[in-house]
Structure formats: structure tokens, C-alpha cells
MARSETI-742423 format. One record per residue (C-alpha): residue in three letters; x, y, z. Coordinates in Angstrom, 1 decimal. Each point is the difference from the previous one (the first is absolute). Last residue first. Example, Ala and Ser with C-alpha at 12.3 -4.5 7.8 and 13.67 -1.06 7.14 Angstrom:
2
REC   rest       c1       c2       c3
REC    SER     13.7     -1.1      7.1
REC    ALA     -1.4     -3.4      0.7
This chain:
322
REC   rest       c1       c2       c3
REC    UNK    -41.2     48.8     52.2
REC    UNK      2.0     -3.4     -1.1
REC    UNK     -1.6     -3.3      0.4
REC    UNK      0.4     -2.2      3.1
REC    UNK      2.2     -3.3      0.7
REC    UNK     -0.9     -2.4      2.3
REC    UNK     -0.1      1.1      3.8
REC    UNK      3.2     -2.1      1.5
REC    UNK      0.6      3.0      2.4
REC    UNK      3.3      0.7     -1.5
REC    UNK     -1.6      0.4     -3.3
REC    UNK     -0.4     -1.8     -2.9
REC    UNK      1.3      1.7     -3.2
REC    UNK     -1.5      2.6     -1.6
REC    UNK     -1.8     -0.7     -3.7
REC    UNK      0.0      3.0     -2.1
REC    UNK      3.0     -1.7     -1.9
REC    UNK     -1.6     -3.3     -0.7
REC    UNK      0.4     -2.8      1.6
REC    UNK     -0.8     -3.3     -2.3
REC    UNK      0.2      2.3     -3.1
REC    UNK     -3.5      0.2     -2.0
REC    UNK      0.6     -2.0     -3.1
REC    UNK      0.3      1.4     -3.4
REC    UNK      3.3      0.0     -0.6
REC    UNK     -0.3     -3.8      1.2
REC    UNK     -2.2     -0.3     -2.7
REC    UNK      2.3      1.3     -2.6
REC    UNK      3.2     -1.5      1.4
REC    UNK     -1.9     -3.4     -0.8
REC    UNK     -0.9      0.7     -3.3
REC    UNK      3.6      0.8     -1.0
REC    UNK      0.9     -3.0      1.5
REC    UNK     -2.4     -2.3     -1.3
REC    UNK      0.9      1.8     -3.9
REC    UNK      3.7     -1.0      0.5
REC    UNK     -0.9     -3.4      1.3
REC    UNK     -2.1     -0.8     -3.3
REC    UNK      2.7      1.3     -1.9
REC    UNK      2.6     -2.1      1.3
REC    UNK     -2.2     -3.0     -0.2
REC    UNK     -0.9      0.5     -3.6
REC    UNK      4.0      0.4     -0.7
REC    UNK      0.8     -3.6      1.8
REC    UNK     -3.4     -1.1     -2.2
REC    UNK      1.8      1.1     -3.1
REC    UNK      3.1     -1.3      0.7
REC    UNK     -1.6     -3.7      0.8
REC    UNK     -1.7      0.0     -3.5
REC    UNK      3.0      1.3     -1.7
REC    UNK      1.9     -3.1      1.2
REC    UNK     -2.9     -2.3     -0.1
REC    UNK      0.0      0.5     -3.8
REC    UNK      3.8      0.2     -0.4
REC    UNK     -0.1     -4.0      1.8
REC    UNK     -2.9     -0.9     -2.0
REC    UNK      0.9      1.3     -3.6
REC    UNK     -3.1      1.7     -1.0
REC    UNK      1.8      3.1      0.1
REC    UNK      3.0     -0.6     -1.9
REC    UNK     -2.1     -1.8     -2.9
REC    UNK     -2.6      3.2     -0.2
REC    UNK      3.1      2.5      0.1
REC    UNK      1.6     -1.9     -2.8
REC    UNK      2.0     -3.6     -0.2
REC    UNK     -1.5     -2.3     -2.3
REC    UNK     -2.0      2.2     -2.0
REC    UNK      2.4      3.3     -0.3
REC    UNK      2.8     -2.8     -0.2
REC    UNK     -2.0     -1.1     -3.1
REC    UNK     -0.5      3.0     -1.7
REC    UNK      3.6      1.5      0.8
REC    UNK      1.3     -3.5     -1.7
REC    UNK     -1.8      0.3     -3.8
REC    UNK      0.6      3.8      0.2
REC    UNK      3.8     -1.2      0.4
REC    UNK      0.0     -2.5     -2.3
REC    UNK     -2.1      1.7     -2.8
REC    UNK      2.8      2.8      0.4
REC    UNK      3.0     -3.0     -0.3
REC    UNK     -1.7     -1.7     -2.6
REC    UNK     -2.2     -3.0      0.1
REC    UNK     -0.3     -3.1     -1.6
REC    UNK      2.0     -1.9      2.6
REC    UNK      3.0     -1.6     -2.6
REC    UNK     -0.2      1.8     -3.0
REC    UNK     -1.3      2.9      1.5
REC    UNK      3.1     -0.1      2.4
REC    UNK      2.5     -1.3     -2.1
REC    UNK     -0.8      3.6     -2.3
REC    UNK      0.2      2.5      3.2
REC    UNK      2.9     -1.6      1.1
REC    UNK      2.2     -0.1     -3.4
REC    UNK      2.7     -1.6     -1.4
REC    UNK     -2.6     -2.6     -1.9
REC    UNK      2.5     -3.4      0.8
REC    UNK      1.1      1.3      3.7
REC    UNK     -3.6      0.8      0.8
REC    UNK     -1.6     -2.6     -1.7
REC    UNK      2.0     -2.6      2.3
REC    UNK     -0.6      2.2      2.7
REC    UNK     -3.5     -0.2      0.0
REC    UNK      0.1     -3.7     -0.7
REC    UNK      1.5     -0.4      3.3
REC    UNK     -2.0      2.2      1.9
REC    UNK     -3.3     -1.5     -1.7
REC    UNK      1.6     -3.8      1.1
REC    UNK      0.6      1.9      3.8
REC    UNK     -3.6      0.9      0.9
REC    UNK     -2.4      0.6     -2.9
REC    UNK     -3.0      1.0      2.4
REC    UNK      1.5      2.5      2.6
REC    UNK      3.0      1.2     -2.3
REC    UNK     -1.1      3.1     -0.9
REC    UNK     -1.6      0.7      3.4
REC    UNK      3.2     -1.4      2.3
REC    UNK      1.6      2.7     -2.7
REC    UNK     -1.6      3.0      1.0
REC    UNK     -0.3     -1.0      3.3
REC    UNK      3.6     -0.2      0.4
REC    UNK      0.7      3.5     -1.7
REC    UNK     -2.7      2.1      1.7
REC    UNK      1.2     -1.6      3.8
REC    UNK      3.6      1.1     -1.8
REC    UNK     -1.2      3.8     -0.6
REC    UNK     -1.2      0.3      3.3
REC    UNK      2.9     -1.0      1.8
REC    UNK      1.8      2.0     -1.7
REC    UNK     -2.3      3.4      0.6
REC    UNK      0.3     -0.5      3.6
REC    UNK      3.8     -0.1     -0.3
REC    UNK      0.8      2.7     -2.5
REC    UNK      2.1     -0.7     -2.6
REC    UNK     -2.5     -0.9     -1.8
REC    UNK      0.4     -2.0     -3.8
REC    UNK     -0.1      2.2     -3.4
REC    UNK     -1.0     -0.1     -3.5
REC    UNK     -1.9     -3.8      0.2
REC    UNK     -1.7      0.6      3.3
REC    UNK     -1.3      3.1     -1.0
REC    UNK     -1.8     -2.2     -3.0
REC    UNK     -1.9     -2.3      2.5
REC    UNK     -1.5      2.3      1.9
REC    UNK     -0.1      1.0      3.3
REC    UNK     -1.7     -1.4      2.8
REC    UNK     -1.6      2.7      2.3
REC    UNK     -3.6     -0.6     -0.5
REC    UNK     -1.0     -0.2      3.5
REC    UNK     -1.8     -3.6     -0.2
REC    UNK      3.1     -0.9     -2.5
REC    UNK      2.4      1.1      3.2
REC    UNK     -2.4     -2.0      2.7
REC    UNK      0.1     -3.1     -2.3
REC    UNK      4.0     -0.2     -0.5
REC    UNK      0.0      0.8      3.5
REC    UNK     -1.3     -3.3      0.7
REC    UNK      1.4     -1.7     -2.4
REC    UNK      3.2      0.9      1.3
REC    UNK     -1.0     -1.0      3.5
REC    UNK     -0.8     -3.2     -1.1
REC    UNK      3.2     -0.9     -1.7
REC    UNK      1.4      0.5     -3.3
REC    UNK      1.6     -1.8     -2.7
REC    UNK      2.3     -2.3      0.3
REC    UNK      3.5      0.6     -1.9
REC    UNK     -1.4     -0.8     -3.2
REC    UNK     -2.7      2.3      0.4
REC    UNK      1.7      2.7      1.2
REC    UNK      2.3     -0.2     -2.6
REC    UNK     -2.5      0.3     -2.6
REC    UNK     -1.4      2.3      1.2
REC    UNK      3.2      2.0     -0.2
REC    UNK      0.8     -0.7     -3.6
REC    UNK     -3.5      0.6     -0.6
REC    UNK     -0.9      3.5      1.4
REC    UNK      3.1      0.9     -1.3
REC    UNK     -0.7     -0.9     -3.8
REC    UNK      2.5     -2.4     -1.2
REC    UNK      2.9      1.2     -2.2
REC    UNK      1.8     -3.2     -2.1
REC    UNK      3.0     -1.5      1.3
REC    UNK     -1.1     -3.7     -1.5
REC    UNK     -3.3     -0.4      1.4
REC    UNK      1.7     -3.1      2.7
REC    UNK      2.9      2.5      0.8
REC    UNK     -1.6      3.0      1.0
REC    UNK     -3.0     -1.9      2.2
REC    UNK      3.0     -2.3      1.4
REC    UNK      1.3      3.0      1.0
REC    UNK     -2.8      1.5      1.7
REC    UNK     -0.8     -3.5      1.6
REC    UNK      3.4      0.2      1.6
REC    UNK     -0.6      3.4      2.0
REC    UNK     -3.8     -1.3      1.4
REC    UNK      1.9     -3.4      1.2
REC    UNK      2.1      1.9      1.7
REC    UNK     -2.6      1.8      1.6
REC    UNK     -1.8     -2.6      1.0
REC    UNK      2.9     -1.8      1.3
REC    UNK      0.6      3.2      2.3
REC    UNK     -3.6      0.0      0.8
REC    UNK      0.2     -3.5      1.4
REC    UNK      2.8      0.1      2.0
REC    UNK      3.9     -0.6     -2.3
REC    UNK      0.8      3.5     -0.6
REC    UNK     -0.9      1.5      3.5
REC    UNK     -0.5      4.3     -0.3
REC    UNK      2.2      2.0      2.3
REC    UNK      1.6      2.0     -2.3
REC    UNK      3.0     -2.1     -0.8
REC    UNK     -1.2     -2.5     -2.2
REC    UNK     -0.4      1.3     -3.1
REC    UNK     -1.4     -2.0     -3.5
REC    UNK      1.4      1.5     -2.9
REC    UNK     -1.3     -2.5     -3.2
REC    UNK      2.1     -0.5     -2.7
REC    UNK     -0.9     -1.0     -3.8
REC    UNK      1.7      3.1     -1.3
REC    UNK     -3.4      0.9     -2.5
REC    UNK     -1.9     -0.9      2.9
REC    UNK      1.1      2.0      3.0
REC    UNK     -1.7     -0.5      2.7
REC    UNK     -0.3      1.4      3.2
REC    UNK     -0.3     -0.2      4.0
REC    UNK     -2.5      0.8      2.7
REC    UNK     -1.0      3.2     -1.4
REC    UNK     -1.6      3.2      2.2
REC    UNK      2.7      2.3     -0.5
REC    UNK     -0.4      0.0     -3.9
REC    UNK      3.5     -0.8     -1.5
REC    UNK      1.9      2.9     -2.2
REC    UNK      3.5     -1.8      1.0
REC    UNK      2.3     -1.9     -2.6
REC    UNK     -1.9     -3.1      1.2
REC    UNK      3.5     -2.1      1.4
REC    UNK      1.1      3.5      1.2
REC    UNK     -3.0      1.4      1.9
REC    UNK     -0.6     -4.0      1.7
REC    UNK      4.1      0.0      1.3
REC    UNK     -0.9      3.6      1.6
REC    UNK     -3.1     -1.6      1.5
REC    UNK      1.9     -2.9      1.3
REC    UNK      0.8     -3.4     -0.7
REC    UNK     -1.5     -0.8     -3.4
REC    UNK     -0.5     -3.3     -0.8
REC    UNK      0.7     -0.1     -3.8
REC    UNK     -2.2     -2.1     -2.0
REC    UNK      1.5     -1.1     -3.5
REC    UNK     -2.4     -1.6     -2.6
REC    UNK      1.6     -2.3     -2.6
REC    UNK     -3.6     -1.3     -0.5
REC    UNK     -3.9      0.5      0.4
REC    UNK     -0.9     -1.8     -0.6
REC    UNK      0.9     -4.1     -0.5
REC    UNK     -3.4     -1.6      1.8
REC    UNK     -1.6      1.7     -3.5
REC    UNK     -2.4      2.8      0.4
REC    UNK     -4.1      0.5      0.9
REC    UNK      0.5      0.4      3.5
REC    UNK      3.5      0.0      1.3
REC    UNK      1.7     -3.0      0.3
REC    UNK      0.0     -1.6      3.7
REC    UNK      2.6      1.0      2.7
REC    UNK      2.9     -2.0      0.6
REC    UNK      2.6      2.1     -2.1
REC    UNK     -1.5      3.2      1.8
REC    UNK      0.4     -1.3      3.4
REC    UNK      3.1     -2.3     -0.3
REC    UNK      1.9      3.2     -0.9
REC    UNK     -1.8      2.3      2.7
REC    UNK      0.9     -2.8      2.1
REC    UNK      3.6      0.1     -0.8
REC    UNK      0.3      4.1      0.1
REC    UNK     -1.5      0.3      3.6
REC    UNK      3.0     -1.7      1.7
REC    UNK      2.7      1.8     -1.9
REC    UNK     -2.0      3.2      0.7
REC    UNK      2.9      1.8      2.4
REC    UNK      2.5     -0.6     -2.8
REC    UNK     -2.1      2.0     -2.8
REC    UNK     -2.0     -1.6     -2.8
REC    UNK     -0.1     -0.9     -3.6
REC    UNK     -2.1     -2.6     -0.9
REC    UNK     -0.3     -2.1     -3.0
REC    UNK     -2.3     -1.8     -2.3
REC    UNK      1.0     -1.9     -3.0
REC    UNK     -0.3     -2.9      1.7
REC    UNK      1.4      0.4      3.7
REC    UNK      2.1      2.7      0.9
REC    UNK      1.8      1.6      2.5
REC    UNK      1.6      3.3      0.2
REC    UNK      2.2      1.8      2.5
REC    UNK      0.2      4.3      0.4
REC    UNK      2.6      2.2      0.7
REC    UNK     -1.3      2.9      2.2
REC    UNK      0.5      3.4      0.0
REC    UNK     -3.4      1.2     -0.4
REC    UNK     -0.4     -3.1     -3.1
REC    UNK      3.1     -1.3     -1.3
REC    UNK      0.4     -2.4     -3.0
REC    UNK     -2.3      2.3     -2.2
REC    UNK     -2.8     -2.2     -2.1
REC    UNK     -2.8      2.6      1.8
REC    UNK      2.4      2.7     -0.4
REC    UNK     -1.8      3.1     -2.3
REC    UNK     -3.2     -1.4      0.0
REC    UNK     -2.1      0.9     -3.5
REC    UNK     -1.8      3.6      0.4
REC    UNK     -3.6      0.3     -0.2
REC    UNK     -1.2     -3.1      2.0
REC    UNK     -1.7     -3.5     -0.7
REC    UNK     -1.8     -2.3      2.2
REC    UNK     -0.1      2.0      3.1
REC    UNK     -1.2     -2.1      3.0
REC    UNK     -3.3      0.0      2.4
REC    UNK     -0.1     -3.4      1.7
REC    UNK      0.3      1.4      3.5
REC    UNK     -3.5      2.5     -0.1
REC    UNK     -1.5     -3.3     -1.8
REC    UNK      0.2     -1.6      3.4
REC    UNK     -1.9      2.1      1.9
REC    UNK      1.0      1.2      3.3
């Protein structure tokens, strides 16, 4: 499975959380410990998971582009079950999320009783994906970041992508079926599929923009962003380009780097196709050897035909009829 598919999160949602400061979550009265200005919130049955979560996120490098000291006074509540998850979010969640963020509260909903492993490798991922939203929030001052941004961003700063994303980041530009930049701004899927489309878009998008000015551009970026108010204007200031010349900038060079021509040529893909098409030559070819087959044999004389009689008593060999 790929990776991304876990990382996929909801950075903001329509209606604020109705108990995500609430003492009691599904029935159950939750602990808190802290360290910093960080806290966590979780249920008895995660009071093992809750310390390292802690040491986790307070261990963990500064996000890219921001100061060691954001984001801060962020909450994370551990939610124990689905029904503890609806109620921290307020509800309205995508099925296909791994937790969410909610920047303008500073708090991050991580759960942890649905199977998935906090503390492995995705799970830190993941939260790492949540608090990188609300740095975002916090280091531009509150101001509205385009989607496609806020969650490339994310992705970024939480690890980017493996392989096999690439991979079928490459197949889905081949096809043409990555959407643009703007229908990521109005709206987010709620479809699965669709998701992890929109957040391969998002992270390329901004591993592109930020390719040759690294963090220093990221930084000044946001410095012009908080002092100007305004994306679009930090972002000619700071790249030269705006968000359109971006985006046509971006589908011309992943059309380059990783269309049909790129896919194809790529060893392991070309031998791939290569041994398909010889499997399907084969099948072919013994199709058409059997058909021509049956036809001679149609053709043939039978080895005893029905005019024959067969051998007699007196060992004479078999005579013609009348």
C-alpha cells in the first residue's frame, strides 16, 4: 500500500468541533500531559502511547522554512474510538482520513482505535503531516492558504513521497486525469481515489516550487507573505510567478519528466510491456496453429473409413462394399 494513501488528513472543515477541548470523550474522562506548550489529551488505555507521542513531536526537527518554536500551544488529542474521533471533529470527516487538523484551534485529532499504529513509521508521518498544517497557520499569521498549498506543504514537510507514488503520479499525468489546481482550492474529495489524487497534485506542486530555492526561498516566502497579506502577491515577489503561471509552468515539466515517452523508456515498465506483448503474440500464434490444424485434419482421409468392413473371421483383410 502506498504511503501517501495513510498520510491523507483534513486541514480545515466546515463546522468548528463541537467537544474536541470536552473532558469526556464516548464516555470516557480523559488525562493530559504536557511538555512545552504542547499537550496531549488521551484516554486511560493510551497512557503508554501518549508519552512517546509527546517526546515524538517535541523531539522532532523544525519544520521547513519556520522557527524551532512552531508551531505552539498545540493540543493533540488521541482519540480512542471512532465515536470519541466524530466528537473531538464535530463529524463531517472524509472516510478515507488518517486524522485531522484544526489550525485556527491549534489541535490536532490523531485516533488510535481503528486499527492504525500511532508510533510506526506512517503513524509518525502522519502526525507529523497534522502538525505541519498548523505550524503553516501559525507561522503566516492565520491568513487563508490555497488548498493545494496548505496540503503540499504538509506533505512535504512530513516526507514527501515514495516510489510508488511517483510512480502513479506519472501513469495519472500520462492519462491526463490530474485536476487542476483551482478545484483544489473550492473543494477537497471525499472520495478516496480522488484524495489521493489530489494530494500526489499538491506535493508535487510544491517539491516543484521549491526545487531550486529550497528552505531560504520558503522562509523569505513567508516572511512576504505575513508582511504583504497576500499569497498570490508573496509569491511573485518571492518566485516570480503566479499561481496560473505556476501551474502551466509545472504541467509542462511533469509532461517532460514524467509522460508517456518517460514511463515507457523506463527499463523495468519497458521490459514489462515488452514481455506482455510477446505472452499475447504467443497466444495468438497458438490460436491460429490450432485452427490450422483442425483444418487439415478436416481434410484428411479417416484412418477407417465407414465403407471399410472389418477383418473377417478368416483373417482375409478387409474388402470394399458391393
Amino acid at each position: 500500500m502506498s504511503a501517501l494513501l495513510l498520510l491523507v488528513s483534513v486541514a480545515r472543515l466546515g463546522a468548528p468541533p463541537v467537544q474536541v477541548i470536552a473532558d469526556t470523550l464516548d464516555g470516557v474522562l480523559y488525562r493530559e500531559i504536557a511538555g512545552g506548550s504542547t499537550r496531549v489529551r488521551y484516554a486511560p488505555r493510551d497512557s503508554l502511547v501518549a508519552p512517546r507521542v509527546l517526546t515524538a513531536l517535541l523531539a522532532a526537527p523544525a519544520l521547513p522554512g519556520m522557527p524551532p518554536d512552531v508551531p505552539s500551544g498545540v493540543t493533540v488529542v488521541l482519540a480512542h474510538t471512532p465515536a470519541a474521533f466524530e466528537q473531538a471533529t464535530g463529524g463531517g470527516v472524509p472516510e478515507w482520513r488518517a486524522a485531522v487538523a484544526l489550525p485556527e484551534l491549534g489541535v490536532l485529532v490523531i485516533p488510535t482505535g481503528e486499527g492504525r499504529r500511532v508510533l510506526d513509521p506512517d503513524g509518525l508521518r502522519t502526525l507529523r503531516h497534522e502538525w505541519a498544517h498548523v505550524g503553516l497557520h501559525q507561522e503566516v499569521g492565520g491568513l487563508r492558504a490555497p488548498r493545494w498549498f496548505d496540503e503540499g506543504y504538509a506533505q512535504w514537510a512530513s516526507g514527501g513521497w515514495d516510489a510508488l507514488d511517483v510512480w502513479r503520479l506519472r501513469v495519472l499525468i500520462a492519462l491526463g486525469r490530474t485536476p487542476r489546481f483551482d478545484s483544489l482550492t473550492l473543494s477537497w474529495p471525499r472520495e478516496r481515489v480522488s484524495a489521493e489524487t489530489a494530494y500526489l497534485l499538491a506535493a508535487s506542486a510544491v517539491t516543484y516550487l521549491l526545487a531550486s530555492s529550497g528552505e531560504r526561498g520558503l522562509e523569505l516566502f513567508f516572511q512576504r507573505w505575513r508582511e504583504e497579506g497576500s499569497f498570490e502577491t508573496a509569491l511573485r515577489s518571492t518566485f516570480g510567478v503566479t499561481s496560473g503561471q505556476l501551474e502551466e509552468d509545472w504541467r509542462r515539466h511533469v509532461r517532460d519528466r514524467y509522460g508517456w515517452l518517460f514511463v515507457l523508456s523506463h527499463s523495468s515498465i519497458f521490459w514489462l510491456v515488452l514481455a506482455a506483448a510477446l505472452v499475447l503474440m504467443w497466444r495468438v500464434r497458438a490460436r491460429l496453429n490450432r485452427e490450422r490444424l483442425a483444418r487439415l485434419r478436416a481434410d484428411e482421409l479417416a484412418e477407417r473409413p465407414a465403407f471399410w468392413r472389418e477383418t473377417g473371421e478368416d483373417g482375409d483383410p478387409p474388402r470394399t462394399a458391393g
